[in-house]
C-alpha positions in Angstrom: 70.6 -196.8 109.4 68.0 -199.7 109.1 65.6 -198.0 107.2 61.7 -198.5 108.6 63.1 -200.5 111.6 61.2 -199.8 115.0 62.8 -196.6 115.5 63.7 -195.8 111.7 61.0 -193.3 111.3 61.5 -191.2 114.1 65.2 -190.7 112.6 64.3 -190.9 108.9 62.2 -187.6 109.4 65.3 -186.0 111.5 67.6 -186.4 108.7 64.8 -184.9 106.3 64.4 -182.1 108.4 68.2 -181.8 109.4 68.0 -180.7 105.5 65.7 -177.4 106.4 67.5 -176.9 109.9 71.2 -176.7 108.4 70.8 -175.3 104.9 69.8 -172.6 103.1 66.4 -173.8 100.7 68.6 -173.5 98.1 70.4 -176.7 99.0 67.1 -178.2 100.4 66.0 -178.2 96.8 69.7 -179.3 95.6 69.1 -182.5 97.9 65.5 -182.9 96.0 67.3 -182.6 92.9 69.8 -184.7 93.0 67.5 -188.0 93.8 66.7 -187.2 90.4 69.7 -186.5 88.5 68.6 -183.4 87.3 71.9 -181.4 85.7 73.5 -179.0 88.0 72.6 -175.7 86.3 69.0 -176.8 86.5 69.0 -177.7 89.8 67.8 -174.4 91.5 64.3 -174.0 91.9 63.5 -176.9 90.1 61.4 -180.0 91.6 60.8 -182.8 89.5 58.4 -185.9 91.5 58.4 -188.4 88.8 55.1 -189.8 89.5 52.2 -191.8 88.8 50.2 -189.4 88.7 49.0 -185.5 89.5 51.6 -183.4 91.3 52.5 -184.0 95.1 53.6 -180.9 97.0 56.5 -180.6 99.3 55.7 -179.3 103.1 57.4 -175.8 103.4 58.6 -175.7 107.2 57.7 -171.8 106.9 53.7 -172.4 105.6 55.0 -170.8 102.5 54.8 -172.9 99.1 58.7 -173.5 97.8 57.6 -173.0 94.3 55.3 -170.5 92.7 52.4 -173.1 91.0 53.7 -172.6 87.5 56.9 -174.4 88.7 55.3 -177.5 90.0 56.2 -180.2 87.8 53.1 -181.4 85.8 52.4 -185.8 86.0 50.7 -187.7 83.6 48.0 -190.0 85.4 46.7 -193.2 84.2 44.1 -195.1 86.4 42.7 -198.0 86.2 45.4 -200.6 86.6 45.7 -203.2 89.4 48.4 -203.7 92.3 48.3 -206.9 91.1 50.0 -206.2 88.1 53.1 -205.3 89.9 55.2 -202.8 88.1 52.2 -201.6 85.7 50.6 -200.2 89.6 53.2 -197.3 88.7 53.8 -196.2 85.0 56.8 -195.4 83.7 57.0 -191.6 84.5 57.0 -188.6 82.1 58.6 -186.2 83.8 57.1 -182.3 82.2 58.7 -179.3 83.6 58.5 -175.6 82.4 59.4 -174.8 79.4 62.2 -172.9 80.5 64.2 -175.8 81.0 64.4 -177.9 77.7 67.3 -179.9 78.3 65.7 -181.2 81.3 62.8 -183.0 79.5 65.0 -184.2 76.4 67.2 -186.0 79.1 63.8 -187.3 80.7 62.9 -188.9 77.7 66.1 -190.2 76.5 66.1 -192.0 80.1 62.5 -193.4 79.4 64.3 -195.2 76.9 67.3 -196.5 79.2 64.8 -197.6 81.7 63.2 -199.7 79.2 66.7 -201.7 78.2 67.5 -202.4 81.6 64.2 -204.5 82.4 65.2 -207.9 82.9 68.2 -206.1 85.5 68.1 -208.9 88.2 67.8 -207.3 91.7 70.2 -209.1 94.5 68.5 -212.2 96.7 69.8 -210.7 100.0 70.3 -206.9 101.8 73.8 -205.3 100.9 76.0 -203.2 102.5 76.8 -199.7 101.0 79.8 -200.5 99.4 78.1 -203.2 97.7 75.5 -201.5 96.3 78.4 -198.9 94.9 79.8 -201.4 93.3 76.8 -202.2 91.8 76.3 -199.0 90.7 79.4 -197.8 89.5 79.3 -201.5 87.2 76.0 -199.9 86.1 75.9 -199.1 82.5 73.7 -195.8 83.2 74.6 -195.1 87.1 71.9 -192.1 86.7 69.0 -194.6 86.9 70.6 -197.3 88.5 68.2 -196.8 91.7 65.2 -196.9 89.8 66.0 -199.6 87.4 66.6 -201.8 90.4 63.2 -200.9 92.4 61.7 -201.4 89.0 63.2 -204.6 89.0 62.7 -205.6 92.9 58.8 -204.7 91.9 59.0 -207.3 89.1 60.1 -210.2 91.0 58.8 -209.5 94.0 62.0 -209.7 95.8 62.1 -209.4 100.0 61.0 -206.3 101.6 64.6 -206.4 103.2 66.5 -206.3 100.4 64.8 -202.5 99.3 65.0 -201.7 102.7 68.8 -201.6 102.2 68.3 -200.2 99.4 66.6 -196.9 100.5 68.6 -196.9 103.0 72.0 -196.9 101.3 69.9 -194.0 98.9 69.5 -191.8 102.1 72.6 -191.9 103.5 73.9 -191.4 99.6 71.8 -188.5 98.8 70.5 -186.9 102.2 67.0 -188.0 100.6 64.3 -190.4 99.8 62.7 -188.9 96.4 58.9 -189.3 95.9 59.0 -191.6 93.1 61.6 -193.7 95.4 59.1 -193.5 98.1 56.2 -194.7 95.4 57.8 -197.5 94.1 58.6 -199.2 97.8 55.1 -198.7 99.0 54.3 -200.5 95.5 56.2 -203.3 96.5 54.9 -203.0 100.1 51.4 -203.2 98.7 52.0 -206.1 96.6 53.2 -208.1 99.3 50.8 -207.1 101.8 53.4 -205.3 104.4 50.9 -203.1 106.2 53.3 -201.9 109.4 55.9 -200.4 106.2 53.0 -199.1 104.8 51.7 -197.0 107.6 55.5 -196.0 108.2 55.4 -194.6 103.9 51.9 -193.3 104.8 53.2 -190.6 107.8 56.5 -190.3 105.6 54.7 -188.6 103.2 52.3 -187.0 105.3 55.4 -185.4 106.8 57.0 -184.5 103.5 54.2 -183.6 101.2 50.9 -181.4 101.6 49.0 -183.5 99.3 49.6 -186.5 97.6 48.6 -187.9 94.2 45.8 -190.2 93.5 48.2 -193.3 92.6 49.8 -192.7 96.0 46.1 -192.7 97.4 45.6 -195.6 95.6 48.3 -197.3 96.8 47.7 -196.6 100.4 44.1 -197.7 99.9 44.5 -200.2 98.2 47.0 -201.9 100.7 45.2 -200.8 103.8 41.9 -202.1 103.0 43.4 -205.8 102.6 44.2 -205.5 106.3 43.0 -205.9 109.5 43.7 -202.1 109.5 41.2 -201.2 106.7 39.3 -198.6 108.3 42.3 -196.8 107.7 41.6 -196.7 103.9 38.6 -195.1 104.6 40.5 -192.1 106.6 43.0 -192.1 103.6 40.1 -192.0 101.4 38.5 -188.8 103.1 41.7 -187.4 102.6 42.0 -187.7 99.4 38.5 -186.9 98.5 39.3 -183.2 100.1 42.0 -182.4 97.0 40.4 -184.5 94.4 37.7 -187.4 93.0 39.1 -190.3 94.0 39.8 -192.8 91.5 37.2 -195.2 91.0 39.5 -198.2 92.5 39.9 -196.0 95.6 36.5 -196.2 96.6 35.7 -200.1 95.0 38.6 -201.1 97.8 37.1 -199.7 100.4 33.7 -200.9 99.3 34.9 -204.1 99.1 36.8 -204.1 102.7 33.5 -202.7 104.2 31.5 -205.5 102.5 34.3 -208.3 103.7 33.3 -207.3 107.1 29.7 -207.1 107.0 29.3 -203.3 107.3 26.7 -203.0 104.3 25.1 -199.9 105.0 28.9 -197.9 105.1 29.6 -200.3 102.0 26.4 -198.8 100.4 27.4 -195.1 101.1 30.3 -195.7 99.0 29.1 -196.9 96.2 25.9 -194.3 96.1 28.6 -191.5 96.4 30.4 -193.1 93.7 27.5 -193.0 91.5 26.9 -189.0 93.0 29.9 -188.5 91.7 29.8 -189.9 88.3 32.5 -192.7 89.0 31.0 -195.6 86.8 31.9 -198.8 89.2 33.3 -201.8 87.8 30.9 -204.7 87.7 33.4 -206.2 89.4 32.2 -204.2 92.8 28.3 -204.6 91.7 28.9 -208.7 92.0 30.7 -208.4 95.1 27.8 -206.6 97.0 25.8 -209.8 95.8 28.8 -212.0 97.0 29.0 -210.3 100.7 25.1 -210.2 101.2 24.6 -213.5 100.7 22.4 -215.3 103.7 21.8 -211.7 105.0 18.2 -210.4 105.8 17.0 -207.0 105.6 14.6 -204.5 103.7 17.1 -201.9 103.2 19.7 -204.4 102.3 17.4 -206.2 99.3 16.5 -202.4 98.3 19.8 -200.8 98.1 20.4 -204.6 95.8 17.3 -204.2 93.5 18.7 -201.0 92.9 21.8 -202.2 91.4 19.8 -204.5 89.1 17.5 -201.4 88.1 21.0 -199.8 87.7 22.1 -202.4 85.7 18.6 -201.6 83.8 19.2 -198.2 83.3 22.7 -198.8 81.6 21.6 -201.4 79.7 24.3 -203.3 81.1 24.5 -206.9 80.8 26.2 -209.0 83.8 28.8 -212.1 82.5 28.0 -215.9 83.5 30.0 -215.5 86.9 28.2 -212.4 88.2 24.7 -213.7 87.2 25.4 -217.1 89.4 26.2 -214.5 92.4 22.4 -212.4 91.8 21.3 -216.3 91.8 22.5 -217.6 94.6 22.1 -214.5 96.6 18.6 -214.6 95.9 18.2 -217.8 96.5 19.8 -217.1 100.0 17.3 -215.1 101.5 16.2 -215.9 104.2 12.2 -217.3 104.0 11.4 -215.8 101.0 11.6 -219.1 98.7 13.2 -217.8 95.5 14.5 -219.8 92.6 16.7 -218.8 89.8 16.6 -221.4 86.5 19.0 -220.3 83.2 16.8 -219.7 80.1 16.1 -219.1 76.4 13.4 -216.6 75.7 10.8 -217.5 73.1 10.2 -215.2 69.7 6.8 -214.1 71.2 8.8 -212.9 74.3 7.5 -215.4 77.1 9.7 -217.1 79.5 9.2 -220.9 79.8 10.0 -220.6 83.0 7.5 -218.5 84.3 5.2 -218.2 81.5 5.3 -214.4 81.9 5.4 -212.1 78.8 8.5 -209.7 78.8 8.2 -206.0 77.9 7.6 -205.4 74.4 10.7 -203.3 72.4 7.9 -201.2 70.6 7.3 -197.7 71.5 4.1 -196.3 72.5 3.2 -194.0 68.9 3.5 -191.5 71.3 7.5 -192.4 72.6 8.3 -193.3 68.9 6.6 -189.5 68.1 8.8 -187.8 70.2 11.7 -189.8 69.9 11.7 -189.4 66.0 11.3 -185.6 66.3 14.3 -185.1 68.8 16.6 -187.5 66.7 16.1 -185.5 63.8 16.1 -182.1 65.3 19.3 -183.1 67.9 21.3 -185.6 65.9 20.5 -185.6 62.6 20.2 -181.4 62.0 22.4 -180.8 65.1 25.7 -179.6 64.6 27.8 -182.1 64.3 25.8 -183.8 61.3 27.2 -181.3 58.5 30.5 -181.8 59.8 30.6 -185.5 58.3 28.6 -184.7 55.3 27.3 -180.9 53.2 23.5 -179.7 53.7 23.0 -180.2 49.8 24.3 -183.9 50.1 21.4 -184.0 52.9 18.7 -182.6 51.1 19.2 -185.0 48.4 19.1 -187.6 50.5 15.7 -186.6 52.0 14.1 -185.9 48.7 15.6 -189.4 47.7 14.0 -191.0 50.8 10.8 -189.4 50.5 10.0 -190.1 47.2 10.7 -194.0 47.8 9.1 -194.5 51.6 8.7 -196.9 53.6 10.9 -199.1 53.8 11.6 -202.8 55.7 14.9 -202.7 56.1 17.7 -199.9 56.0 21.4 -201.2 55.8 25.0 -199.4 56.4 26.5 -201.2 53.0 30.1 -200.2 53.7 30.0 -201.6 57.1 28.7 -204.6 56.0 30.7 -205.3 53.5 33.7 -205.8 55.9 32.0 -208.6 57.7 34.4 -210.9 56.1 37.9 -209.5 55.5 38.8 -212.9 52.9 36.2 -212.2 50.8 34.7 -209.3 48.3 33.6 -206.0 49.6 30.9 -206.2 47.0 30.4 -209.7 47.5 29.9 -209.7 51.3 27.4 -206.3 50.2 25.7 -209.2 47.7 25.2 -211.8 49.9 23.6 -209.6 53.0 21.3 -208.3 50.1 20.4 -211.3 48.9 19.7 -212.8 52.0 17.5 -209.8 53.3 15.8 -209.8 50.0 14.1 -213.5 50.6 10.7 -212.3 52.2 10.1 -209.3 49.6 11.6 -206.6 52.2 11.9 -203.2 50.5 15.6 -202.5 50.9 17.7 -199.5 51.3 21.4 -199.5 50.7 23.6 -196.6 51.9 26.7 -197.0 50.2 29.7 -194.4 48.8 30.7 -193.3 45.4 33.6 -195.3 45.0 31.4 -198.2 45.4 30.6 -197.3 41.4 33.9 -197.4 40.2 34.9 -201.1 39.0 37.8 -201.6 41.0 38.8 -205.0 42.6 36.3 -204.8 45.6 33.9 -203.5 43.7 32.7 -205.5 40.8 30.4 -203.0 38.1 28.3 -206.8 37.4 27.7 -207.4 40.6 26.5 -204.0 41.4 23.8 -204.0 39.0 22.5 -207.3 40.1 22.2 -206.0 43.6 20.4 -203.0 42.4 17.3 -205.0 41.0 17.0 -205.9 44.7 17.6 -202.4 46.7 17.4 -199.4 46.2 21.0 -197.2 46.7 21.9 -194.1 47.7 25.7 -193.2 47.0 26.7 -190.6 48.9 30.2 -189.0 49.0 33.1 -191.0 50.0 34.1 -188.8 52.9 30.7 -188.3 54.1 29.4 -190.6 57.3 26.8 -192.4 57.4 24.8 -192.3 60.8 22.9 -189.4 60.2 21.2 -191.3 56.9 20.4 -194.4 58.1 19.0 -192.8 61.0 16.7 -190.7 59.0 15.5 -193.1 56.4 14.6 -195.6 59.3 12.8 -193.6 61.2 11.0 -191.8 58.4 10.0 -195.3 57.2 7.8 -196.0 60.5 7.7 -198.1 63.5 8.6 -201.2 61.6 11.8 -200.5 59.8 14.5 -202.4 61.5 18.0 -201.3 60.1 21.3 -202.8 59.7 25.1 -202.0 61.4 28.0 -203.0 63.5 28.1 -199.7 64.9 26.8 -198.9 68.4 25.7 -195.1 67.4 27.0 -194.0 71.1 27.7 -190.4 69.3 24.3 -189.9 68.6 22.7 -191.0 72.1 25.0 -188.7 73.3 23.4 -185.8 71.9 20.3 -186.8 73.0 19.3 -183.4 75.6 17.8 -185.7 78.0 17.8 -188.8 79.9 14.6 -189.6 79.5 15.1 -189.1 75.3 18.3 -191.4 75.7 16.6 -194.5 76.8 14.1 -194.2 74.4 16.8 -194.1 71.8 18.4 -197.6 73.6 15.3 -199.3 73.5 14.1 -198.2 69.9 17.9 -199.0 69.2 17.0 -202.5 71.0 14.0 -203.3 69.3 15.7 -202.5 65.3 18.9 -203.2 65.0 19.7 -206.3 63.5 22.9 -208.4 64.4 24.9 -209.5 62.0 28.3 -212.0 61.9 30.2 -214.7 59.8 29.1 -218.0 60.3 31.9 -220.2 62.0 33.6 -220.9 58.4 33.2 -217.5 57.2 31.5 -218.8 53.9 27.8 -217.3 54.5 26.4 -214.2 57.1 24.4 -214.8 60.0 21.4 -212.3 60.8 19.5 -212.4 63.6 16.1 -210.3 63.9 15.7 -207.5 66.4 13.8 -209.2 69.4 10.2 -208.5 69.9 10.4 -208.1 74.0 13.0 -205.6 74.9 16.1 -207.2 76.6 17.0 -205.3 79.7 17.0 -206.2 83.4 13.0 -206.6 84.1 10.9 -207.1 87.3 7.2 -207.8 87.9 8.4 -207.9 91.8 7.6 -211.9 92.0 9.8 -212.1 89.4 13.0 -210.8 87.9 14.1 -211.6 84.3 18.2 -211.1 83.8 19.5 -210.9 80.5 23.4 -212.1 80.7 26.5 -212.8 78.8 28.6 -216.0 78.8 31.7 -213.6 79.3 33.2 -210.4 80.6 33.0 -207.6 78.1 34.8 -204.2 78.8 34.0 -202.9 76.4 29.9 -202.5 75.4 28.7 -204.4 72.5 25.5 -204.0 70.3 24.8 -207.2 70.4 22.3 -208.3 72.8 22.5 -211.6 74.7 20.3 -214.4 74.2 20.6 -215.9 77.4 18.5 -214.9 80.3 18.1 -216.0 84.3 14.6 -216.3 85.6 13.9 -215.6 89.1 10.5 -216.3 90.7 9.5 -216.0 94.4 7.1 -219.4 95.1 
């Protein structure tokens, strides 16, 4: 049969169901079986969907579920990865049944391995005919996998929707049956080349076959209806899915996206504050495109639901790259009759724009804010729970007594993580040079290093030591014992003007803030001390630069809006803060 001709579906279902109609479900699940292999003693009662993701369910023509729940095979699930990226859209599966049936899942895994040698398996240019894909197959070093290794490999090179149309085909009439992760890895290809009748034929396929589907099927489906002039369909998919599961956060940035493409805001809008409802943190990917798609528009609610995603931005402490930034210029710029213009800026030291001339928020807490924050850092992080877990509570207590008797000091510094800034050089000498270049303005320094920094080893040089020790005071504490908790505690102890100095972000300890409230005040304290440090460009000297004086996050007087930005996309979030802002004033 032409598989997913004009009439194909109609008779693709009829030879599914034929299955039900004619056998016993003993065979039914024989048929499902065999599309994957599985050995014939294992074959009863055992389903195996190799998918992308969580487990889809077949329909039972009797209501009834085929297998009890403990049966249902179990699918690892990883998000996040773009049809784009061809045959990354669906991961090699890890196929996890019961435990009852070992053998099965060492001959998964031993297959894994197959699958991997056959990748550069060349798929043919033009549709075969069943005895030619035999032939292929019996040539086939592993027949087993054959059929997957060559979807794999149609996926890779993008080969014509025809030629896995004969394919699945010659697979039907073969085995009675078109497996789920069969089924997957067409509409993959499908996707990727924008097919949206095939599609919608895989779409009611599975809708027949399956009582739910998986979230990289739903992604799939969305994904490849809302490129279409069919994309309201990808919201009815996405309703769907939402009814078994959160949808994926690429799920719903599709459909945002198609809604925005055709000017439906407010739905777009919906989206994205369900998202957030939710807890799916959108890409700032999505957040630029809502800029892109609004540009020239007009509209209170429009510019609100916007500001908000700069004030979200705020919230986050998020920082938008060079690309996104031009799209919250131009779109304010855009507006129509409100005469706003965005110029790229350096803030001064004092914290005033030269732009503008207006004075950013100051970094410094209120001695109120820096009361409270102080008191729940060291009753919540520092005597929480998870502090004597990295270090003893007679290790602490020294420290404090240590601290106390030596307060205030200027400047409190994480000594083992600065003494990796540069991996060529000394331990002890990139510890010596950060001291030495601290100590300049008479700073009282504290050094929080480990034991083994005492021992005269080759990173760690006894004269060198004691020269840095006429500069700073040090506190050893045990080699296995972290850090945080110290530095934490001897800067805060010291007062509102102790900056301190690490690499590390100190996203563990936020974390345990109890509130939300308590957690920005930890980011902007945070803000305001840490000082940034790097190897200058030939890695000979160490670069410091002072905590600013105005706090540098997303800020708004409402005639003006002050965006702190990045030359370039970071995933992941860094502690260093730009230095590079847009300024946007209405005239």
């Amino acid at each position: 049969m032409a598989f997913f001709s004009q009439t194909s579906l109609q008779g693709f279902q009829a030879l599914l169901w034929k299955c039900h109609m004619f056998w016993p479900v003993s065979r039914c699940q024989q048929l499902f079986a065999a599309s994957f292999s599985i050995p014939n003693r294992e074959r009863i009662n055992c389903f195996s969907f190799m998918t992308s993701s969580n487990t889809a369910l077949p329909v039972d023509p009797k209501e009834t579920d085929v297998l009890p729940t403990n049966k249902r095979s179990e699918i690892d699930c990883k998000e996040g990865k773009g049809w784009d990226e061809k045959t990354e859209e669906i991961p090699e599966e890890k196929s996890h049944v019961s435990s009852s049936v070992g053998p099965a899942k060492r001959w998964s895994m031993s297959h894994v391995q197959l699958r991997h040698k056959f990748r550069n398996v060349e798929p043919p240019e033009k549709p075969l005919q069943a005895e030619e894909w035999n032939k292929l197959r019996e040539d086939f070093r592993s027949p087993e996998i054959f059929d997957e290794v060559m979807l794999n490999s149609m996926i890779r090179c993008n080969s014509p929707i025809e030629v896995a149309k004969s394919l699945l085909s010659h697979m039907a009439k073969r085995n009675g049956d078109i497996a789920y992760n069969v089924l997957i890895k067409y509409l993959t290809l499908c996707v990727q080349q924008g097919q949206v009748a095939e599609i919608r034929d895989v779409y009611d396929i599975m809708k027949v076959r399956f009582k739910i589907l998986e979230s990289g099927a739903y992604n799939l489906l969305i994904r490849g209806l809302s490129n279409s002039d069919q994309w309201r369909m990808a919201l009815t998919v996405l309703e769907e899915a939402k009814k078994i599961m959160v949808p994926p956060r690429t799920c719903y940035e599709s459909c945002i996206k198609a809604a925005s493409r055709h000017q439906e805001m407010n739905l777009a809008f919906e989206l994205y504050q369900e998202m957030l409802a939710k807890d799916v943190v959108p890409t700032l990917d999505v957040l630029q495109s809502f800029f892109d798609f609004s540009r020239g528009m007009k509209g209170a609610e429009l510019q609100k639901q916007l500001f908000g995603i700069l004030l979200y931005l705020r919230e986050n402490q998020i920082y938008p790259h060079k690309t996104f930034m031009r799209s919250i210029k131009l779109w304010f710029e855009s507006i129509p009759g409100e005469n706003w213009r965005g110029n790229l800026t350096s803030i001064k030291d004092s914290g005033q724009c030269p732009v503008c001339k207006h004075q950013l928020e100051d970094s410094n807490l209120t001695e109120e804010e820096y009361s409270n924050l102080s008191e729940r850092i060291i009753k919540d992080v520092i005597h929480g729970t998870d502090t004597f877990r990295k270090t003893s509570p007679k290790e602490f207590e020294a420290f404090q007594t240590f601290v106390e008797n030596r307060l205030p000091f200027d400047i409190v510094i994480d000594g083992l993580n600065v003494s990796h800034v540069k991996s060529r050089k000394l331990q002890c000498q990139n510890l010596s040079d950060a001291v030495n270049s601290l100590a300049k303005d008479n700073a009282r320094l504290l050094v929080l290093g480990r034991k083994h920094m005492l021992t005269n080893s080759s990173n760690w040089k006894r004269d060198i030591m004691k020269e840095m020790e006429n500069k700073a005071d040090f506190f050893f504490a045990e080699n296995i014992s972290e850090d945080d908790a110290f530095l934490l505690y001897a800067t805060l102890r010291s007062g509102k003007h102790c900056r301190f100095v690490t690499r590390d972000f100190l996203r563990d300890h936020k974390a345990c803030l109890p509130d939300t409230v308590t957690r920005h005040l930890f980011r902007k304290w945070q803000r305001g001390h840490q000082i940034v440090f790097f190897p200058s460009a030939r890695g000979k000297t160490i670069h410091f630069l002072p905590a600013f004086r105005y706090d540098c996050v997303v800020q708004t007087t409402g005639d003006t809006w002050h965006i702190p930005y990045k030359d370039v996309f970071e995933e992941k979030y860094s502690y260093q803060v730009p230095r590079k802002w847009l300024c946007i004033q209405q005239k």
